[in-house]
C-alpha positions as CSV (number, residue, x, y, z in Angstrom):
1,X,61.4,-32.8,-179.7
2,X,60.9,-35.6,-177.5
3,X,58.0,-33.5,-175.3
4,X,56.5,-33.0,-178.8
5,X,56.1,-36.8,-179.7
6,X,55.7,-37.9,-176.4
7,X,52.4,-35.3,-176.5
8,X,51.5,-36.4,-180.0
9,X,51.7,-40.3,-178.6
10,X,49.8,-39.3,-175.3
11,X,46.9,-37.6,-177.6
12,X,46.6,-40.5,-180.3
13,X,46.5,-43.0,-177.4
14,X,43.6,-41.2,-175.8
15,X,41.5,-40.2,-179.2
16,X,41.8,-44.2,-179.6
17,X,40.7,-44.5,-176.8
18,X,37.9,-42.0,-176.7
19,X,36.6,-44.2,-180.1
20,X,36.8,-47.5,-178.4
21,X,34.2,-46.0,-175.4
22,X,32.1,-44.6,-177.6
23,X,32.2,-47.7,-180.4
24,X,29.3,-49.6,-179.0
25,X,27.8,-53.0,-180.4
26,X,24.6,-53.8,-182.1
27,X,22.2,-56.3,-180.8
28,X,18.9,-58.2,-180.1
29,X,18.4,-59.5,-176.7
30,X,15.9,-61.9,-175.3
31,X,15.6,-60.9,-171.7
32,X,16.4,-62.5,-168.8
33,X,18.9,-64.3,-170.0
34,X,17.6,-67.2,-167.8
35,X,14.9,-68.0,-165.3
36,X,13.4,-71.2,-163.7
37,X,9.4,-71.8,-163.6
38,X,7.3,-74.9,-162.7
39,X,6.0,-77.4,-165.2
40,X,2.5,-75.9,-166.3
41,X,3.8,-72.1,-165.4
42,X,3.5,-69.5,-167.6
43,X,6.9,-68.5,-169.1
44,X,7.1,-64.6,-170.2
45,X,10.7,-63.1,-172.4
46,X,11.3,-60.3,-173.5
47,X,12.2,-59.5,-177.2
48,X,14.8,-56.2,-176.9
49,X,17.1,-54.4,-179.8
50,X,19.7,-51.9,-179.0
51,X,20.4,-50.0,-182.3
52,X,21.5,-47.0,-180.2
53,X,24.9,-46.2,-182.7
54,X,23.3,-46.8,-186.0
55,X,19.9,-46.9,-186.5
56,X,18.2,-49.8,-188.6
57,X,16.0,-50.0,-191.9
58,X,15.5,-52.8,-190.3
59,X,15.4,-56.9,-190.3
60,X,14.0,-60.0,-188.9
61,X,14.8,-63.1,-186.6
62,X,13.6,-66.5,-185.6
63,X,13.4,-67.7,-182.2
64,X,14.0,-71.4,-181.6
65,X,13.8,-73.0,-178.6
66,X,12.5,-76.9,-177.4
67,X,8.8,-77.9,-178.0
68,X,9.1,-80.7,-175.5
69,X,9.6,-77.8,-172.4
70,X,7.6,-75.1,-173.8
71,X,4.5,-75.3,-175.9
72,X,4.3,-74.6,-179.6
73,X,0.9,-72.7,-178.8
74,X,3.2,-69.0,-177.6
75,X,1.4,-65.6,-178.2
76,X,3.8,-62.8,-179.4
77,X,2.5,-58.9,-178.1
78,X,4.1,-56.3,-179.8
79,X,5.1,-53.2,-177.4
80,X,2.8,-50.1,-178.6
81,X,5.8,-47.8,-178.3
82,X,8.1,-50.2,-180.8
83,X,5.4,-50.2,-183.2
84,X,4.6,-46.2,-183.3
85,X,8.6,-46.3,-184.6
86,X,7.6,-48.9,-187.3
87,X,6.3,-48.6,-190.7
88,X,3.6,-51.4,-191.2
89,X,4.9,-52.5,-194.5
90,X,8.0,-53.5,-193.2
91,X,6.8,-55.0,-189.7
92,X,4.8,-58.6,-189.6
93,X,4.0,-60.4,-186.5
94,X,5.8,-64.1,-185.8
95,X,4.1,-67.5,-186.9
96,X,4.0,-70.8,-186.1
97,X,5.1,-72.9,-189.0
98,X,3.7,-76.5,-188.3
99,X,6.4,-77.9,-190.2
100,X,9.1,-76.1,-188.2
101,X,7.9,-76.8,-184.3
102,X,9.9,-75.5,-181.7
103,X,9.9,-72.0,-183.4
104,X,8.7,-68.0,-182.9
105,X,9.2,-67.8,-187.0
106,X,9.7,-64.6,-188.4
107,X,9.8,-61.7,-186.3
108,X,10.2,-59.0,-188.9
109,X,10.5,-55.3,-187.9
110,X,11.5,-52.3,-189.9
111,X,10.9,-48.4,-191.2
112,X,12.5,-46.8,-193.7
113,X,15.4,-44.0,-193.0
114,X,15.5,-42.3,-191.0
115,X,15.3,-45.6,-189.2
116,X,14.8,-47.5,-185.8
117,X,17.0,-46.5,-183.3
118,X,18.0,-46.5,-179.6
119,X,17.3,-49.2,-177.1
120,X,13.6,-50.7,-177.4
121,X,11.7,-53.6,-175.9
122,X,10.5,-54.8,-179.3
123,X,7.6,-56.8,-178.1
124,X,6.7,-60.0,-175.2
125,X,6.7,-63.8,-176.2
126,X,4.8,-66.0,-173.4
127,X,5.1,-70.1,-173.4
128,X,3.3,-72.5,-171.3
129,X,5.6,-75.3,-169.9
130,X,5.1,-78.9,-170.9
131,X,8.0,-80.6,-169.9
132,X,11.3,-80.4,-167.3
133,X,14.2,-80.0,-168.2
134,X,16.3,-76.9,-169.9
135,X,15.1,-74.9,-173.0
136,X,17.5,-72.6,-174.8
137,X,15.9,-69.9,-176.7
138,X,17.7,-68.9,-179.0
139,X,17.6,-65.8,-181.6
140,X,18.7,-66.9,-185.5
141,X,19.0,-63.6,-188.7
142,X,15.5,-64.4,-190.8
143,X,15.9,-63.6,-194.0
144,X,19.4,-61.8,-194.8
145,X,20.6,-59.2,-192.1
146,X,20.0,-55.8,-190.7
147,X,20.4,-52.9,-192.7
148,X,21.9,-49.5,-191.6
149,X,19.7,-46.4,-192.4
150,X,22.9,-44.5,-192.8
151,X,25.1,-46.2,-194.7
152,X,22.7,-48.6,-196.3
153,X,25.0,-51.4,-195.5
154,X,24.6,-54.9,-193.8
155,X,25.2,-54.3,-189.7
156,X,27.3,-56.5,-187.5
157,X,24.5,-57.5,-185.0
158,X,25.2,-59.5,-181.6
159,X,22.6,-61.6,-180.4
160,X,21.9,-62.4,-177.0
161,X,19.7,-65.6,-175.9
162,X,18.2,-66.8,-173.4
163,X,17.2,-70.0,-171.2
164,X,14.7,-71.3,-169.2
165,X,14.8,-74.3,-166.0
166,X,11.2,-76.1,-165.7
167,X,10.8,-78.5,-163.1
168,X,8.3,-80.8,-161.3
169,X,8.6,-79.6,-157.9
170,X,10.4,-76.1,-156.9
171,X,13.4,-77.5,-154.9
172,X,12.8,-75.8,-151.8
173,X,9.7,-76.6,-151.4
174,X,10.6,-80.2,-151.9
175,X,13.0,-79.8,-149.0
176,X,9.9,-78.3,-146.9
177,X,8.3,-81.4,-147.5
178,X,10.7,-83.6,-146.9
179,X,11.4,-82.3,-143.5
180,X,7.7,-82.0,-142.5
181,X,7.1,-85.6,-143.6
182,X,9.8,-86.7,-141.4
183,X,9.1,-85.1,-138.7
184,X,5.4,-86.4,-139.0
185,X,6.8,-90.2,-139.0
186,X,9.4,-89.0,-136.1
187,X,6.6,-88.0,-134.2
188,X,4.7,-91.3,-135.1
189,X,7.3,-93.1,-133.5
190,X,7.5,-91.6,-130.6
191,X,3.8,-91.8,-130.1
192,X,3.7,-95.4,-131.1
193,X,7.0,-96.0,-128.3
194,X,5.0,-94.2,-125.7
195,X,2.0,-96.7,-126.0
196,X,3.7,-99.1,-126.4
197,X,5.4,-99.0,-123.1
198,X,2.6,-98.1,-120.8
């Protein structure tokens, strides 16, 4: 009896935990998740869903991030593959809202069932830095939710943001010229000892 339940408890524990592996999360990803440019770089993210578990009838998002690092005029390209997995009536291409600077507004995707599944670079947003300092990008549900093509239902949906670093000078380099000027002005000095002294 005991062998029996001990069997039954061994089997239950690893069906639970069979589920728990193959339970994986929902979500929308701007990749990387951080990066450093120069002021007046261009700045490139990518725009990534992960439906891969249940696919989606679809949903939208805004992108906020700080108009005083990255410039309000962004371009938004749409990845040809993502789109062929699209229906057009469901899918409209970001906007800049002048009254809402400081965000990619309304990137709406979608197709009706059986769905958009799998893992998919949605599309490429590219800034221009302005400023230094540290923008946060950050991905906000437009509109509602995501819908499952299966169940119809609203989907738990992580989000993943992302940041980026701009800054005047790249610090290395700034070190480079630091130590060159120095030993320029080093070099003055002994130059300027030499003469003096002969």
């Amino acid at each position: 009896m005991k062998i029996r339940e001990k069997l039954f408890g061994t089997l239950l524990a690893l069906t639970l935990l069979g589920a728990s592996f193959t339970a994986q999360a929902l979500s929308v990803s701007l990749l990387p998740s951080d990066q450093t440019a120069l002021l007046g770089d261009t700045v490139t993210v990518e725009f990534w869903m992960d439906f891969t578990d249940d696919p989606t009838l679809g949903g939208g998002v805004n992108i906020n991030y700080d108009n005083s690092i990255l410039d309000d005029n962004w371009t938004f390209e749409w990845d040809a593959a993502f789109l062929a997995l699209t229906d057009s009536a469901y899918t409209s291409a970001p906007t800049f809202d002048p009254l809402v600077p400081g965000q990619v507004y309304n990137v709406m995707f979608g197709n009706n069932p059986p769905g958009i599944g799998g893992n998919n670079l949605v599309g490429t947003l590219t800034f221009n830095t302005v400023g230094e300092g540290i923008s946060a990008l950050i991905l906000e549900p437009r509109d509602g939710s995501f819908y499952s093509a299966s169940s119809f239902s609203v989907q738990t949906v992580d989000y993943f943001n992302s940041s980026v670093t701009v800054s005047a000078v790249p610090l290395p380099a700034a070190a480079w010229l630091m130590l060159s000027g120095m030993g320029v002005l080093v070099g003055f000095c002994k130059r300027k000892s030499n003469v003096v002294a002969v």
